[in-house]
N, C-alpha and C positions, 0 to 999 in steps of 0.2 A: 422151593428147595434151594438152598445153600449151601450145604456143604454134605460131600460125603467123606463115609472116614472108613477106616479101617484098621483093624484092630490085630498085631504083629508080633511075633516074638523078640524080636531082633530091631527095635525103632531105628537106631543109627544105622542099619543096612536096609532098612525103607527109605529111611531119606535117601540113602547113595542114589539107588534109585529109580528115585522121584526125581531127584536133581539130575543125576548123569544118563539119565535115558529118556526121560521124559518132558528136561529142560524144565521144568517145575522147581522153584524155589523164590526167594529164599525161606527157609521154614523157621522159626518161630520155637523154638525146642527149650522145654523145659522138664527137667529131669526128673522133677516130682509136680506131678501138678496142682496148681493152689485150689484144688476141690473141698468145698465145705460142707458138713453137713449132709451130709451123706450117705442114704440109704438105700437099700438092695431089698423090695420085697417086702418092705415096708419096715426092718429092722435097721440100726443104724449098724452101717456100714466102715471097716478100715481099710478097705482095698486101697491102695497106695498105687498109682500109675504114673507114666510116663507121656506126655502129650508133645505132640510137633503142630505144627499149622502153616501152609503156604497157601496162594490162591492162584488158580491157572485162570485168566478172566475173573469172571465174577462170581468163580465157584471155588468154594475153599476147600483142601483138601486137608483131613485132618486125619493123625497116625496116634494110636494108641496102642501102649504098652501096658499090661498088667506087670508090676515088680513085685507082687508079693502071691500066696497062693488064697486070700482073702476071697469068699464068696463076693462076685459081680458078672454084671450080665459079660462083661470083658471077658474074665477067667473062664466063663461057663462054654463062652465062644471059641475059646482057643481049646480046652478040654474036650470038644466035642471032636477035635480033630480038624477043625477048620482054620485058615486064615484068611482074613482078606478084608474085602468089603462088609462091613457090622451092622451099619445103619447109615442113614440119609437125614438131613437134620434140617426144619424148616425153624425160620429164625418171628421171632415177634416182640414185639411191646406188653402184650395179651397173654402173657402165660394162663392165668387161672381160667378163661373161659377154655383155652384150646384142649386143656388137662379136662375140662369139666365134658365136653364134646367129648372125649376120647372114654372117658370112662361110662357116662350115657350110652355111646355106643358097645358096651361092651369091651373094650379094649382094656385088658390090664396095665396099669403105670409100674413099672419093675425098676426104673431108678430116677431118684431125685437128690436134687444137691443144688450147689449155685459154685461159681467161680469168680473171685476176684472180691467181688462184692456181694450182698444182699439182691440187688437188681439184677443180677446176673445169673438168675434160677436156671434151672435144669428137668423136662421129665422124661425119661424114655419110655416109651409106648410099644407094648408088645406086639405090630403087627406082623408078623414074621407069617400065620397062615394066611396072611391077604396079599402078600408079595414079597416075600422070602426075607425080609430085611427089618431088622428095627426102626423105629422114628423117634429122632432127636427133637422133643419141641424145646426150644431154645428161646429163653428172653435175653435178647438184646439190646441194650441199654446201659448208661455211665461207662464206668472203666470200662467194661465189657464191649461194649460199641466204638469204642475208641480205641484199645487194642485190634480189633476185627478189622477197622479201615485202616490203621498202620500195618498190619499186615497185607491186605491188598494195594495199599499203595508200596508199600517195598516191592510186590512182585512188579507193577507196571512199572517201576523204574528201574528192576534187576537188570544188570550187565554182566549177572554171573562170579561176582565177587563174596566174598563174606557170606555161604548159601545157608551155612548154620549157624543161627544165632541162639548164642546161649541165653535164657531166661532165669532170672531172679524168681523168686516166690514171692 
């Protein structure tokens, strides 16, 4: 596991915080995020969200906002009346076998997409009645991989400067 996230009404008052109470930063914030491809349920998808990214060690913490009211597993999380914690997200090179494991076992895939790049796939795995939480299986790889370690290398050199960094699409 790598990172967990959590999924917010208010992103810019998650980071506050993250940053002002839990020393976590600097995040990584992009106000739409470059998600492609994108599907909910296996229909495509326009949900349009809000993403931050920081790492406390070597766990990244990632903040998600739904901005539009577009069916996804996000919107569905916050509608239910909950906030918080959404899923836990383990990273790999091996997307296609770990999606292939998950659906063998039964487990429904409820969203896919990729970010940044084509290598940079996405599936979320509904295990929510096996430990209350979604799973992010996340390919890590190219841009994708390279953005991930500048962000954890920002945190290990933070001194608390600059905690919101705006991102480009």
């Amino acid at each position: 596991m790598r990172q967990v996230a959590y999924v917010v009404h208010n992103i810019r008052a998650a980071m506050a915080h993250w940053i002002d109470t839990m020393g976590v930063g600097p995040f990584f914030y992009f106000e739409e995020a470059p998600v492609r491809d994108l599907r909910y349920n296996g229909a495509p998808c326009d949900a349009r969200l809000g993403v931050a990214f920081a790492n406390t060690g070597s766990m990244q913490i990632e903040l998600v906002q739904p901005l539009d009211h577009h069916p996804s597993a996000f919107r569905a999380f916050l509608d239910s009346g909950r906030e918080g914690q959404q899923h836990l997200a383990y990273w790999t090179q091996e997307l296609d076998l770990w999606v292939d494991r998950a659906r063998s076992a039964g487990l429904p895939i409820v969203h896919t997409g990729y970010t940044g790049a084509p290598d940079g796939r996405f599936a979320y795995v509904d295990t929510r009645g096996l430990n209350g939480t979604m799973l992010e299986i996340s390919e890590v790889q190219g841009r994708k991989a390279q953005f991930f370690a500048e962000v954890a290398r920002a945190a290990a050199e933070w001194d608390g400067a600059d905690p919101v960094r705006e991102m480009g699409i």
